[in-house]
N, C-alpha and C positions, 0 to 999 in steps of 0.2 A: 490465520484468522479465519475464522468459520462461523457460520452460519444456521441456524434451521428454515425448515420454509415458513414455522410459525412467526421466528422475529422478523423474514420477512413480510409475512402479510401485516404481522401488526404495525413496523415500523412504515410501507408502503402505503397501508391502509385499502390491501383488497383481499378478498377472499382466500383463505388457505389452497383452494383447487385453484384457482388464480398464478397463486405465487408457485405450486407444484409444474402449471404448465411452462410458466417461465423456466421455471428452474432445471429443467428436462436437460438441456444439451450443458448445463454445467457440471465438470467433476464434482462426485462425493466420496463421502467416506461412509464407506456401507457396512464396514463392522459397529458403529453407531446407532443407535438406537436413542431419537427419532437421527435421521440422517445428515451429517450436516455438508455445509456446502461452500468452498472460496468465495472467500469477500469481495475479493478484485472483479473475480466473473460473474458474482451474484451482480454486483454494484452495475454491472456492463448490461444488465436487463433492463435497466429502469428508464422507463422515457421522460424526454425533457421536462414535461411538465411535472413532473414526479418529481425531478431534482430539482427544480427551480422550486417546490410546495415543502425542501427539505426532507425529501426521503431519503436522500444518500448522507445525511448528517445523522438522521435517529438510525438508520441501518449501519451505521460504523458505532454510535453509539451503544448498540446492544451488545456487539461484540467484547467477550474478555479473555485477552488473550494470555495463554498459559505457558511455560518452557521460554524457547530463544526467540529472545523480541529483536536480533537483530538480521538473521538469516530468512531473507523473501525468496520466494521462489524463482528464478531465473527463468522468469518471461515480462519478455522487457516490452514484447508486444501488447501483453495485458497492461502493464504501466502505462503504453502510450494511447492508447484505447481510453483507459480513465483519465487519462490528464484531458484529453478530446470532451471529454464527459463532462466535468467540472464545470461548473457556473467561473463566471470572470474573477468575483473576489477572492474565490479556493483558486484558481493559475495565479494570481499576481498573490497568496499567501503561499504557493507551493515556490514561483521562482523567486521568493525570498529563502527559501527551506533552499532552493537547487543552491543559489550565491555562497549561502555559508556551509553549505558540504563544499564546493569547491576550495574556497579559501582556507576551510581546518584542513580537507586532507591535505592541500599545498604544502599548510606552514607546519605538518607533519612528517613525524617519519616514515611514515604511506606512501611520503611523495618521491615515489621508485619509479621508473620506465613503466614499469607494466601495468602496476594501477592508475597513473598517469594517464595511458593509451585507454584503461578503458572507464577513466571517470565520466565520459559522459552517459554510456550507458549504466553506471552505476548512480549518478543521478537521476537517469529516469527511474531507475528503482526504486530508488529513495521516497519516492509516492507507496509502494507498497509497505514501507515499514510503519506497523500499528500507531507508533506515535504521531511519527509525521502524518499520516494520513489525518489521524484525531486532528491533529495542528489546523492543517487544510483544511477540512472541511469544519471546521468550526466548532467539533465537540471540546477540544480543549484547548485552552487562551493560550497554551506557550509549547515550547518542546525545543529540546537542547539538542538542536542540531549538531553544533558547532562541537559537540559534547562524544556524541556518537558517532560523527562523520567517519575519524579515523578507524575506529571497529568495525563499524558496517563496511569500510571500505573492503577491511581483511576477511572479514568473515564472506564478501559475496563475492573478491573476484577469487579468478582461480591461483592455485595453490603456488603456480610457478618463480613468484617473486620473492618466498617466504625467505630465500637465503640473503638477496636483495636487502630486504628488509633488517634482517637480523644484526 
């Protein structure tokens, strides 16, 4: 999920050179043209009042994401930075999103030793994937957690448990 600086200034509502300054210490993709930028890190620039005024709802809104909607990058510290981030009612719509990733991949065939051990840090990821996140932050009314839990599970932890599984 990426970015330019322009949906940021529009979605944040400050100046182009504004949103480039922020955007400085965030990775980009510089084969890109204009360049785009992580939504998780972009989203980690914005100050409270910004998100409390819904800048992190129209800035997740602009985003459309292309290829695999179920593989987030493995940084679980960005996850936990934005979860910190979130207004009250995105945490208590996200740990609605955490309960039922826990409960499908349980009453799944996921539910092996290894992704077991690491469901909780694949819950906090679970913030990172484009749907849920929409979910959270309020650009769309629903998302089928319960639906994708099991795939996200396989697709994010590591590959070790695949015979487990099988």
């Amino acid at each position: 999920m990426n970015i330019t600086v322009f949906d940021y200034a529009d979605a944040v509502g400050v100046h182009p050179g504004t949103a480039r300054r922020r955007l400085e210490s965030v990775p980009r993709d510089v084969r890109s043209r204009p360049h785009r930028y992580g939504l998780a890190d972009a989203l980690l620039t914005l100050k409270k009042k910004e998100v409390d005024g819904g800048a992190m709802r129209r800035l997740v809104a602009t985003v459309v994401v292309q290829g695999d909607r179920l593989y987030v990058a493995e940084d679980v510290t960005a996850a936990k930075a934005l979860f910190a981030l979130l207004p009250q009612d995105c945490r208590a719509r996200f740990d609605v999103a955490r309960s039922l990733f826990f409960t499908s991949v349980a009453n799944s065939a996921m539910a092996v030793p290894s992704v077991m051990e690491s469901a909780g840090i694949l819950a906090d990821l679970l913030l990172l994937q484009p749907d849920v996140l929409r979910c959270v932050v309020g650009v769309d009314a629903t998302c089928d957690v319960a639906g994708i839990a099991p795939a996200f599970a396989l697709v994010n932890c590591n590959n070790s448990y695949l015979e487990e599984a099988a």
